[in-house]
C-alpha positions as CSV (number, residue, x, y, z in Angstrom):
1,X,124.3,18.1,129.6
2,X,120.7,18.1,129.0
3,X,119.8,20.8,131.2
4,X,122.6,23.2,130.0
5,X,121.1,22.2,126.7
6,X,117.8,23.5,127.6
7,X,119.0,26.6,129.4
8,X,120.9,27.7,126.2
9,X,117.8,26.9,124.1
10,X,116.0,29.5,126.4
11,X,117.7,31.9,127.2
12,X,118.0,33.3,123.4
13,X,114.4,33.5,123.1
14,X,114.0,35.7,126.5
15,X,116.6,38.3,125.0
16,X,114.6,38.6,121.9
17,X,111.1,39.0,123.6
18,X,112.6,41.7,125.5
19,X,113.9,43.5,122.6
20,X,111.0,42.8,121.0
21,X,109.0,45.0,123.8
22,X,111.8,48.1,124.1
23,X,111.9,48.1,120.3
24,X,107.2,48.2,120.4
25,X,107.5,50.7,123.4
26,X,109.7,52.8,121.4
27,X,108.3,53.3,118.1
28,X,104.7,53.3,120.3
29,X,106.1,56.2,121.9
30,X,107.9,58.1,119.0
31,X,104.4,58.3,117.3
32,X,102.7,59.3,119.8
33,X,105.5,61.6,121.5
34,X,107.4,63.0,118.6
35,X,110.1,65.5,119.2
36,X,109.1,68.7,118.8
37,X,111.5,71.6,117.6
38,X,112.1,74.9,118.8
39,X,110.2,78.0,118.0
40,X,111.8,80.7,116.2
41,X,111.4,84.6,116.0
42,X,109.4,86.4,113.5
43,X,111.4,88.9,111.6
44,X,110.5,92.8,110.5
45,X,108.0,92.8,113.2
46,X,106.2,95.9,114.3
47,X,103.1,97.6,116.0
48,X,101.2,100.6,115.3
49,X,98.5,102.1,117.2
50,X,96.5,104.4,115.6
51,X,96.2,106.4,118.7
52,X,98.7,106.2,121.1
53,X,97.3,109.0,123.8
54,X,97.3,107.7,126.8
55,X,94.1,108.1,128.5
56,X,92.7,110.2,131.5
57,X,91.3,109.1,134.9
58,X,90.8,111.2,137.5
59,X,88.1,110.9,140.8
60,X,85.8,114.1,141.5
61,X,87.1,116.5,145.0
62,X,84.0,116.5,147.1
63,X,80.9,116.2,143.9
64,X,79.3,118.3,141.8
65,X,75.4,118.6,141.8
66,X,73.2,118.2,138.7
67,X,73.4,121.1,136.7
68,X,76.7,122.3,137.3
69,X,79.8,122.3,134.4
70,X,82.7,123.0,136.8
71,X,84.1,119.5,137.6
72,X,87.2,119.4,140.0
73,X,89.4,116.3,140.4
74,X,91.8,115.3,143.9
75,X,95.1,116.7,143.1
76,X,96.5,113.9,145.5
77,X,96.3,110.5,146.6
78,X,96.7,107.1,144.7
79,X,94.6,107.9,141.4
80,X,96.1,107.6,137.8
81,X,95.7,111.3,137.3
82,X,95.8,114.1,139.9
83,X,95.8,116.9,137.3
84,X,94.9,118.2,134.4
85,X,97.9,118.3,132.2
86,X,96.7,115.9,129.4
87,X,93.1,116.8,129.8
88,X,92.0,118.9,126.6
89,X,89.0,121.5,125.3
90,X,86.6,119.0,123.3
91,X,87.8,115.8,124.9
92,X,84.3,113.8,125.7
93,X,85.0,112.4,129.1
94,X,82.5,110.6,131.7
95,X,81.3,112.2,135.2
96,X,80.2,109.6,137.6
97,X,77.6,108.2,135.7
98,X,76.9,110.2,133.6
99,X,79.2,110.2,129.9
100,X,79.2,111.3,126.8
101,X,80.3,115.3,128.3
102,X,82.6,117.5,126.6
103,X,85.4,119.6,128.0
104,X,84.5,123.3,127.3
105,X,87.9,124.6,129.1
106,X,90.4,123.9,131.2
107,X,91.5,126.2,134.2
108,X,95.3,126.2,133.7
109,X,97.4,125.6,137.4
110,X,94.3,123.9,138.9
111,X,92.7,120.8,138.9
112,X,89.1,122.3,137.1
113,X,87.7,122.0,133.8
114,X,84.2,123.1,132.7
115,X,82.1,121.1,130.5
116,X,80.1,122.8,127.6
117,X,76.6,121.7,129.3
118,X,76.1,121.0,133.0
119,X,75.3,117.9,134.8
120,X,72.5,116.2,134.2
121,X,73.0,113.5,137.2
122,X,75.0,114.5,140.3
123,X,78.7,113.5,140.6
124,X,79.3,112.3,144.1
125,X,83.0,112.5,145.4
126,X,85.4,109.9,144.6
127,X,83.1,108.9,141.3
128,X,85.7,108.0,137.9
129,X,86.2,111.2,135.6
130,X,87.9,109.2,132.4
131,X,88.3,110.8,129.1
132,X,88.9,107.3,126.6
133,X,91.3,107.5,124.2
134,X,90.9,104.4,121.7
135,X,92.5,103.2,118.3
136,X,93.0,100.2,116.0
137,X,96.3,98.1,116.5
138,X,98.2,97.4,113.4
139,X,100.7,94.2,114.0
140,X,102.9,93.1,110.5
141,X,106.1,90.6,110.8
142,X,107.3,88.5,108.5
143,X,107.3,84.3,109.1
144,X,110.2,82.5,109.2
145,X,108.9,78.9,109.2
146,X,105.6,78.3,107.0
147,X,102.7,78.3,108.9
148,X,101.0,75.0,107.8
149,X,97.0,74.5,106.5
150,X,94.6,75.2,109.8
151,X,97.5,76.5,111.4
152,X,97.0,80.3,113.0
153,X,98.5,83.6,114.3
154,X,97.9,83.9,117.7
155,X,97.7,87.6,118.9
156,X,98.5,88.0,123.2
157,X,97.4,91.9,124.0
158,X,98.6,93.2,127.5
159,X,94.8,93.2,129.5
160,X,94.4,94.3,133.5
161,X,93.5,92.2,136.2
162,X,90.2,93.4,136.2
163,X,87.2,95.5,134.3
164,X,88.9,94.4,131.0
165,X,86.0,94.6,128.8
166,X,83.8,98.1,129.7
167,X,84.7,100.4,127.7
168,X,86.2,102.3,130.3
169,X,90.4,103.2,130.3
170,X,92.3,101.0,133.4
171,X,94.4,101.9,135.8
172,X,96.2,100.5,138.3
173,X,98.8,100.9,141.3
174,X,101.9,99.1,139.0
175,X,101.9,98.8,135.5
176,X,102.2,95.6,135.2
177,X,98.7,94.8,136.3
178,X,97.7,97.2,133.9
179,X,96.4,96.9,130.0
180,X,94.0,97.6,127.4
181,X,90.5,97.5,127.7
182,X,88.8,95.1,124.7
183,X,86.3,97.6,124.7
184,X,83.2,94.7,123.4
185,X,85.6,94.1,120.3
186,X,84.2,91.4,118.2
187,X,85.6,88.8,115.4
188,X,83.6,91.3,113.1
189,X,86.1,94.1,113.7
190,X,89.2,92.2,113.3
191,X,91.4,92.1,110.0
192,X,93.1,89.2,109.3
193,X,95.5,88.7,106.1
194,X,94.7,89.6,103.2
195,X,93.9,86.2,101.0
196,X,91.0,84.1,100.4
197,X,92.9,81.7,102.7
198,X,92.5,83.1,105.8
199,X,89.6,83.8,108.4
200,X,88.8,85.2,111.7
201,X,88.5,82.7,114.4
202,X,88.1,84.2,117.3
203,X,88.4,87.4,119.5
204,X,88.2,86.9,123.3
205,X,88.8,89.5,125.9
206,X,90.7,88.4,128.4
207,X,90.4,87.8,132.1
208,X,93.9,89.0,133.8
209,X,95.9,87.3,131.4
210,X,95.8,88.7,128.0
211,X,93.0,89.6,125.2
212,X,93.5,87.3,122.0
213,X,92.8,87.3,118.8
214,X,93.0,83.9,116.6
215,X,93.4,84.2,112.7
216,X,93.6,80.7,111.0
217,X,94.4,80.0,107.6
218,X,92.9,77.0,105.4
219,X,96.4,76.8,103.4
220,X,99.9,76.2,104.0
221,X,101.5,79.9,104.0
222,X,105.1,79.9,103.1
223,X,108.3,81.2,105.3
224,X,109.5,84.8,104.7
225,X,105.4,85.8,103.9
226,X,104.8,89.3,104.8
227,X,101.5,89.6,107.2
228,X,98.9,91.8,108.8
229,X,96.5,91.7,111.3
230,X,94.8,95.0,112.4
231,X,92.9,94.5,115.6
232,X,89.7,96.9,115.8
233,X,88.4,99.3,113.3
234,X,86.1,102.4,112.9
235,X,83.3,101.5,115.2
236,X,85.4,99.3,117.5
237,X,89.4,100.0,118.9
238,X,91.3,99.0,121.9
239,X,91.0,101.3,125.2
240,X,94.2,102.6,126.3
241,X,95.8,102.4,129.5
242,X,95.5,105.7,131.7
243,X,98.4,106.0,133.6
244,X,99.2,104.0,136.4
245,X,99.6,105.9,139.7
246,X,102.9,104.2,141.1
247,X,105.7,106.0,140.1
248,X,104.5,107.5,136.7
249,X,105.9,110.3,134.8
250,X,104.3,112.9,132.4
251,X,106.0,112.8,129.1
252,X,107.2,109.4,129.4
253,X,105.6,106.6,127.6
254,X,104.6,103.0,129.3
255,X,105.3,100.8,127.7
256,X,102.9,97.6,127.0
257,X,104.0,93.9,125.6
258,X,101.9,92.4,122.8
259,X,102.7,88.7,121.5
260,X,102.5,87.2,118.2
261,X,103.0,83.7,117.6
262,X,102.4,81.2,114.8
263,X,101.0,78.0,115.3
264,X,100.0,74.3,113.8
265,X,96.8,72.5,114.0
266,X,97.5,71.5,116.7
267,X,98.2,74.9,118.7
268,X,102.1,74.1,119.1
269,X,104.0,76.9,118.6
270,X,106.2,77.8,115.8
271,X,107.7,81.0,115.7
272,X,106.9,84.1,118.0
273,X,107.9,87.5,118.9
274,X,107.0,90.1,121.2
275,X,105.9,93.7,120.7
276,X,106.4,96.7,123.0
277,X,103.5,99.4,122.7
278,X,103.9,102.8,123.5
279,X,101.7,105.1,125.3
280,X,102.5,109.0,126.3
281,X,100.3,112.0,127.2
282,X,99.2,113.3,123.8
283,X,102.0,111.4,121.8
284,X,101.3,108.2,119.2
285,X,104.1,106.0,120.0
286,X,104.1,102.0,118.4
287,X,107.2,100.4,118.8
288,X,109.3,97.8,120.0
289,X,110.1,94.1,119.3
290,X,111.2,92.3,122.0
291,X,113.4,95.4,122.2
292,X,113.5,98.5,124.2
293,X,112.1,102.5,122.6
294,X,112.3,105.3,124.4
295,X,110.7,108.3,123.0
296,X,110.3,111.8,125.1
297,X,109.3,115.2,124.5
298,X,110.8,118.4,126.8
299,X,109.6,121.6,127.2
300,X,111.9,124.9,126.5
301,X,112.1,127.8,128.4
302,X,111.6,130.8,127.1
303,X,114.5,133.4,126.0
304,X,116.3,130.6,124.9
305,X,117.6,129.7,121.2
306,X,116.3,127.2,118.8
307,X,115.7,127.3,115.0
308,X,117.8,130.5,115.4
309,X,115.4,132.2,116.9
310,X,114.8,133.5,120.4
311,X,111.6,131.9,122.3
312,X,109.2,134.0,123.0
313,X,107.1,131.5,125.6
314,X,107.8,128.5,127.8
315,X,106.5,125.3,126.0
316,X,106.1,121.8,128.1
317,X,106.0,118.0,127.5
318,X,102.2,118.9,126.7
319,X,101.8,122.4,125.2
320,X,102.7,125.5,123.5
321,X,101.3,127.6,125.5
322,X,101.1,131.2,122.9
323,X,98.9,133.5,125.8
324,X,98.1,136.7,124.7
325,X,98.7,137.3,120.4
326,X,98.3,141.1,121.0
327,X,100.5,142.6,118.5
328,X,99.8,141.9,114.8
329,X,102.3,141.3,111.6
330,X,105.3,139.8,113.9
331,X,106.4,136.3,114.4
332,X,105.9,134.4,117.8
333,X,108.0,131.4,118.6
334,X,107.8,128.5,120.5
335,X,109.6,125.1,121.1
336,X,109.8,121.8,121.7
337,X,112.6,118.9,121.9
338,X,111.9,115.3,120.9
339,X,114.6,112.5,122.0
340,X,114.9,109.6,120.5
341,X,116.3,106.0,121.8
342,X,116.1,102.2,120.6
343,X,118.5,99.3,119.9
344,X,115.9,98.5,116.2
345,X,117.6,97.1,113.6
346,X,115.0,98.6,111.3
347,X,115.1,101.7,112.9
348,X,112.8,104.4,113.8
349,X,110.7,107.3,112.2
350,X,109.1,110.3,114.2
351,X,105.7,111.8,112.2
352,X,103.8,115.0,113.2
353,X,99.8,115.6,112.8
354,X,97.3,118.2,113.5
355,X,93.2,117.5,114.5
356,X,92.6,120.7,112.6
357,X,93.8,124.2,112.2
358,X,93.5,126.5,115.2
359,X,90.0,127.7,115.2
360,X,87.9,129.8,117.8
361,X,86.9,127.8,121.2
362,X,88.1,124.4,119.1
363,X,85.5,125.4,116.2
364,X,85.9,123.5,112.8
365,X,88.4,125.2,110.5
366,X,86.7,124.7,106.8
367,X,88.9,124.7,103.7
368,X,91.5,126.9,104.1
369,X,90.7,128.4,107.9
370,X,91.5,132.1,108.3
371,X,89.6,135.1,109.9
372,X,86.1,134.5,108.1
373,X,85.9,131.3,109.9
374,X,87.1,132.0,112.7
375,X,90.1,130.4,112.5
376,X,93.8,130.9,112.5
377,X,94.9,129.3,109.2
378,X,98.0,127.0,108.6
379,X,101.1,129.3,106.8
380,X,101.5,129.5,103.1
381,X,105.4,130.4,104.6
382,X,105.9,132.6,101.3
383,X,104.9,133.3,97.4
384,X,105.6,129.4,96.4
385,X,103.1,128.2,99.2
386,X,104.2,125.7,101.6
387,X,102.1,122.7,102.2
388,X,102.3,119.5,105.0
389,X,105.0,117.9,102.5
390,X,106.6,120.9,100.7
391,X,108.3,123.8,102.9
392,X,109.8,127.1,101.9
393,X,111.7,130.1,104.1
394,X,108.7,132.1,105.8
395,X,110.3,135.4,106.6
396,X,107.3,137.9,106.1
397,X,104.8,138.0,108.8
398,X,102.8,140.7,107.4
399,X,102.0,138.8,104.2
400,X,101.9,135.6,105.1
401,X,100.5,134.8,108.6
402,X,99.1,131.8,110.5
403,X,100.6,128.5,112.6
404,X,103.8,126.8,110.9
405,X,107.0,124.8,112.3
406,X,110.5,124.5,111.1
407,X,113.1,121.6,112.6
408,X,116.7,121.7,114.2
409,X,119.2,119.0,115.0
410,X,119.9,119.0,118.1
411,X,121.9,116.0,118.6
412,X,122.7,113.8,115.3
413,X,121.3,114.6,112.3
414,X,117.8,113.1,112.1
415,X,115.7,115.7,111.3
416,X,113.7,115.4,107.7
417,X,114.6,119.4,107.1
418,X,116.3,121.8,108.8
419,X,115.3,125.3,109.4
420,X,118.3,126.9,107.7
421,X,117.6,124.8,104.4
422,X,117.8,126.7,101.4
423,X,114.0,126.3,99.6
424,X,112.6,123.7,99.3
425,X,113.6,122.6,102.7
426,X,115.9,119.7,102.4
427,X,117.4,118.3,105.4
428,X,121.1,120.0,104.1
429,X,122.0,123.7,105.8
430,X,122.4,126.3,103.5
431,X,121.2,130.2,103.8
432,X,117.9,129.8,104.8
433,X,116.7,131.3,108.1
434,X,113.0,129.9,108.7
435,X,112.7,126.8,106.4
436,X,109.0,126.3,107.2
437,X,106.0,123.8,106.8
438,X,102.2,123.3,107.3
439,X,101.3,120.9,110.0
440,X,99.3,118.1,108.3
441,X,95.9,118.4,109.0
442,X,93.8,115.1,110.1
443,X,90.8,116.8,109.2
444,X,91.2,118.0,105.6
445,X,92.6,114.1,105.4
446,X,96.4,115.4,105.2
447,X,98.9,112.3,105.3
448,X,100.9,112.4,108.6
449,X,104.7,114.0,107.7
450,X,107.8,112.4,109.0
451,X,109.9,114.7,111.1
452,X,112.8,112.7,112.3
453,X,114.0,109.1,111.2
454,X,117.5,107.8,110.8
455,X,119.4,109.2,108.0
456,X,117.2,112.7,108.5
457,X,115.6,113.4,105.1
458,X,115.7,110.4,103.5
459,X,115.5,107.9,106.3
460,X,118.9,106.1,104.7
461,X,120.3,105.1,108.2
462,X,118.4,102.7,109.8
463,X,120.0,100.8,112.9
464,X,120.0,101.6,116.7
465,X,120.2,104.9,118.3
466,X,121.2,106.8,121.3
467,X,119.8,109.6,122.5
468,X,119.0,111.6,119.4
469,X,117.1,114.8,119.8
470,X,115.4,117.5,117.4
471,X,113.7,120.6,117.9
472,X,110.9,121.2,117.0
473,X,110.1,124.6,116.3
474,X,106.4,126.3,116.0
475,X,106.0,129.8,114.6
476,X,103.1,132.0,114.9
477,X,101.6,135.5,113.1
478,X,98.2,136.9,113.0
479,X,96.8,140.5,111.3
480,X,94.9,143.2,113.3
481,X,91.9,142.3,112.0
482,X,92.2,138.4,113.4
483,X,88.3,138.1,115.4
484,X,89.2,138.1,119.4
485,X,89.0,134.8,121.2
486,X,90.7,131.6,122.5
487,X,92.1,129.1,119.5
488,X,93.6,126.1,119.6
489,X,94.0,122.5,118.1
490,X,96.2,119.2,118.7
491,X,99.1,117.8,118.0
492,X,100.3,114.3,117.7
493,X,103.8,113.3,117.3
494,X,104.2,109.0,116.4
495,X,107.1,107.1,117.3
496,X,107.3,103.7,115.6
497,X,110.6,101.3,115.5
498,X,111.3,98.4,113.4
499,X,113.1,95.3,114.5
């Protein structure tokens, strides 16, 4: 009896004790391991580049000695670019060592450009020929959890696997090895939110796995807060890609991821999302959210119809070619077709810019242009004077002369305006024939014009799309008296979808 007695005493205690211990380790490891919840995604996301134009890089056929300006690239082999196709008059490219050149011409059907001044150190064959193309990167989205005080946005930008920090524009055989090049950005050319609250923290180029930019805020920011972060600025942007040489197609644009994530103190994650960045030959495309955008321009042949009006020359993903303007007072015409794709619940808009009006061997167009400055103004269409934002019908090519465009729909009705548009062009048919406007000029600081968007003129139908195409149309009309010479200028078209 005694010694059940003491069992029973016992054994009571040793259950406690070990409850005692699972109930410590418990709450020991609850404190220190507490259970962490899943990230979300951030809403209304998007990304802008200021300049999408995919960069060139070519390799130099067999050298060049100092002194000379004719420059010829391989036309085969496994280089980013074996022509010339997106390589302009006035682009500044590198030669071997030597940069800082500028394109005088380029010799259309080969793979030779001239260079306004000639070498000054030799080009050896095989050396880089690259022509940089470099912008600032506009990311907004809106939170859906707050961000708490010394929490942070954490930007991820798409780098190569190697030479991520020169200057130069990357390439590479796939594209997923390929990127951006952080181009010596420093925390001094970021923007971070607006708001006394936040701060730049960091800006490190990365090393094969991504560039990143840290932007950490001193105060709790609340959910459903709109934000910015711009990434470069006027004396510092991002390097694009230039094409990677597996498998890449002219007029199609690669696409790039960019993440955005919010974050505690501690560098946990709480929300994130990721961006798809566009680049094309000549084209600013920003778009997609974790989501897909396809955007892609076509040539037209000549002889056939758009606008209502027969072509008169074969355009391509990359130019309107005009040729020879050798009869005065009659309109030339010329074509384009943009096609549209993405599954954005926001959305998508299509705008349109000009560097300049056409002016004589790329020479600035002052003012208004025209024949006393060498130049081949934009259109005033007709008596009530068309502008980038305001179109009329332009029927008279003796009176009013110069470079203008009109739109048609092609497939779905997205087009801002239409060319048959009774004045001012609306984006609603009526008995107009050549509902025209002014390309908006970048150098007379002209606001990009939106050409195409869900909903056509007023953008009122936002959602996915399939497949939606426009033409663009271009129009052309000079006097007798218009000084001989070569003219051009550039145009941009940007793509940007909103998820």
């Amino acid at each position: 009896m005694t010694f059940k007695l003491k069992n029973q005493s016992f054994l009571p205690w040793k259950v406690v004790g070990v409850a005692a211990f699972v109930f410590i380790f418990s709450a020991w490891f609850f404190l220190f391991h507490p259970p962490q919840s899943k990230s979300a995604s951030l809403t209304n996301a998007s990304a802008t580049l200021s300049n999408s134009r995919i960069s060139f890089y070519g390799v130099v056929n067999t050298g060049a000695s100092a002194g000379s300006n004719a420059i010829t690239i391989k036309n085969s082999g496994n280089y980013a670019d074996v022509n010339l196709n997106h390589l302009f008059p006035n682009d500044t490219v590198s030669v071997g060592a030597e940069g800082g050149l500028t394109v005088a011409s380029v010799y259309t059907g080969t793979n030779t450009f001239l260079l306004s001044a000639g070498l000054t150190i030799p080009a050896s064959d095989g050396d880089a020929v690259y022509a940089t193309q470099s912008g600032t990167l506009t990311v907004t989205f809106t939170t859906t959890n707050a961000i708490p005080a010394n929490g942070d946005i954490l930007i991820t930008i798409a780098d190569p696997a190697a030479n991520q920090n020169d200057g130069a524009p990357d390439t590479t055989e796939n594209i997923g090895d390929n990127g951006f090049d952080f181009n010596g950005i420093t925390t001094s050319n970021i923007t971070c939110p607006t708001g006394a609250n936040w701060s730049i923290t960091s800006a490190t180029a990365g090393s094969g796995s991504g560039h990143t930019v840290i932007c950490t805020t001193n105060a709790e920011v609340a959910a459903d807060s709109a934000l910015t972060v711009v990434v470069g600025d006027g004396t510092k942007g991002l390097v694009n890609p230039a094409p990677y040489y597996s498998s890449n197609t002219q007029g199609l644009a690669d696409n790039y991821t960019i993440t955005v994530a919010t974050r505690n103190a501690n560098d946990l994650e709480i929300d994130t999302v990721d961006v798809k960045a566009s680049i094309v030959e000549a084209v600013l495309v920003s778009a997609t959210v974790d989501e897909t955008l396809t955007f892609q321009i076509q040539g037209i042949a000549i002889g056939e119809t758009a606008c209502g009006q027969a072509l008169d020359v074969t355009s391509t993903p990359t130019s309107i070619p005009w040729g020879l303007l050798d009869t005065a007072d009659i309109f030339k015409e010329a074509a384009q077709q943009l096609t549209v794709s993405t599954n954005a619940d926001g959305g998508y808009t299509v705008k349109i810019e000009e560097n300049d009006q056409m002016g004589k061997n790329g020479v600035a167009c002052a003012g208004n242009g025209g024949e006393g400055v060498n130049c081949i103004q934009d259109s005033t269409c007709s008596v009530s004077g068309c502008d980038e934002s305001t179109g009329y019908n332009w029927t008279d090519a003796a009176t009013y002369r110069g470079l203008g465009y009109s739109l048609q729909d092609f497939d779905g009705s997205d087009a801002a305006f239409v060319y048959n548009s009774n004045d001012p062009c609306t984006n609603s048919a009526g008995a107009g024939t050549f509902c025209a406007k002014q390309l908006a000029d970048i150098a007379a600081s002209e606001t990009k014009a939106t050409i195409m968007c869900g909903g056509g003129g007023d953008c009122s139908s936002n959602g996915p799309v399939n497949s939606k195409d426009i033409y663009v149309c271009y129009r052309i009309a000079i006097s007798g008296t218009q000084p001989a010479g070569y003219y051009y200028n550039k145009v941009k078209y940007t793509a940007t979808a909103t998820f």
